[in-house]
N, C-alpha and C positions, 0 to 999 in steps of 0.2 A: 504494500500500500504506500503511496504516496503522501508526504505531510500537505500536501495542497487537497487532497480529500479532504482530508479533517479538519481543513481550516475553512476550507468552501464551504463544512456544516456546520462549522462552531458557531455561527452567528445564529441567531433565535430568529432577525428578520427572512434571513436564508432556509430556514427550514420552514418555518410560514409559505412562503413561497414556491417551494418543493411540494408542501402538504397542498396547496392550492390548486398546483400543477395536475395532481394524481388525480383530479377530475377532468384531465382533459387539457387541448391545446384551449391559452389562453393568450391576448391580444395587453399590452402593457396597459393600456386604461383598465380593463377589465380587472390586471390583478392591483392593480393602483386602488381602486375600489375597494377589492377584497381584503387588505393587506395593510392599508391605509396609511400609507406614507406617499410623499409626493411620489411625482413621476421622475425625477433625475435619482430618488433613490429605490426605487423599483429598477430602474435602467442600470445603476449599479450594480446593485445585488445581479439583475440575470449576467451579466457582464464575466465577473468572475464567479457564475454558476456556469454558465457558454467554458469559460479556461478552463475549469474545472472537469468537462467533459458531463457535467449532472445535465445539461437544456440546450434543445436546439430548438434555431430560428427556421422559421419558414416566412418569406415573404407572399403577402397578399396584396395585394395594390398598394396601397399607403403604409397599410399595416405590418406589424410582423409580428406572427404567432409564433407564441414558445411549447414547447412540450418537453417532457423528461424522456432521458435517454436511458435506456437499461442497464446496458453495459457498466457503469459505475456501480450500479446496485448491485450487480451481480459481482463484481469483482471485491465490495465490502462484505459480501455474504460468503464469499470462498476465503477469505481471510478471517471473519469470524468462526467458520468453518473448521479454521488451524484450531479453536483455544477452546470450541466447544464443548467435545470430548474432557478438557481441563476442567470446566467448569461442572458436567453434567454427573463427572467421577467425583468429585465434589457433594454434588449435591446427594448422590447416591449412598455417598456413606452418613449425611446429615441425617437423610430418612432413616436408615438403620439405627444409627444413633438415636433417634427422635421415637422409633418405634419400641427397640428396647426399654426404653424410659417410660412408654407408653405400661409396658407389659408388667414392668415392675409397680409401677405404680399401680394399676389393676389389682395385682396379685397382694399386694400390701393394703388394700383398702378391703381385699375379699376376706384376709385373713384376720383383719382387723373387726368385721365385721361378726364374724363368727362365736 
């Protein structure tokens, strides 16, 4: 992964505008609207979402429509892909741990009970 990935999503306004995106191509008034920051920072933000590789332009007469590119997402998801396995071995032994604790406690309220 590239540090220019994670800096093209570190911004809160930049992913607003990503999340806006996954509804479809959108025209820069449109997400100026949605998004609600002027239009030179709407134009910004797709700017370095465009270098980024996250939005392409299509031109339509005056306009130009943006839409997300997959490739980037795909390529965050095969890198989170690497640590997954890290985290899910992880969490695997939490539940055992958490089930244990379950069982004793069970058993200490049953014997308690008796």
């Amino acid at each position: 992964m590239h540090l220019i990935t994670f800096q093209a999503l570190a911004d809160p306004m930049r992913l607003r505008i990503i999340e806006t995106l996954r509804e479809g191509e959108q025209a820069v008034n449109d997400l100026v609207d949605q998004v609600e920051i002027h239009q030179s920072g709407v134009s910004r933000h797709l700017r370095i979402l465009h270098e980024a590789g996250f939005v392409q332009a299509r031109p339509e007469g005056q306009k130009r429509l943006y839409s997300l590119r997959p490739e980037p997402f795909r390529e965050i998801d095969a890198w989170v892909a690497n640590y997954r396995s890290f985290w899910e071995a992880r969490l695997d032994k939490f539940g055992d741990t958490l089930s244990r604790k379950q069982k004793r406690s069970l058993t200490k309220r049953k014997e308690s009970s008796q």
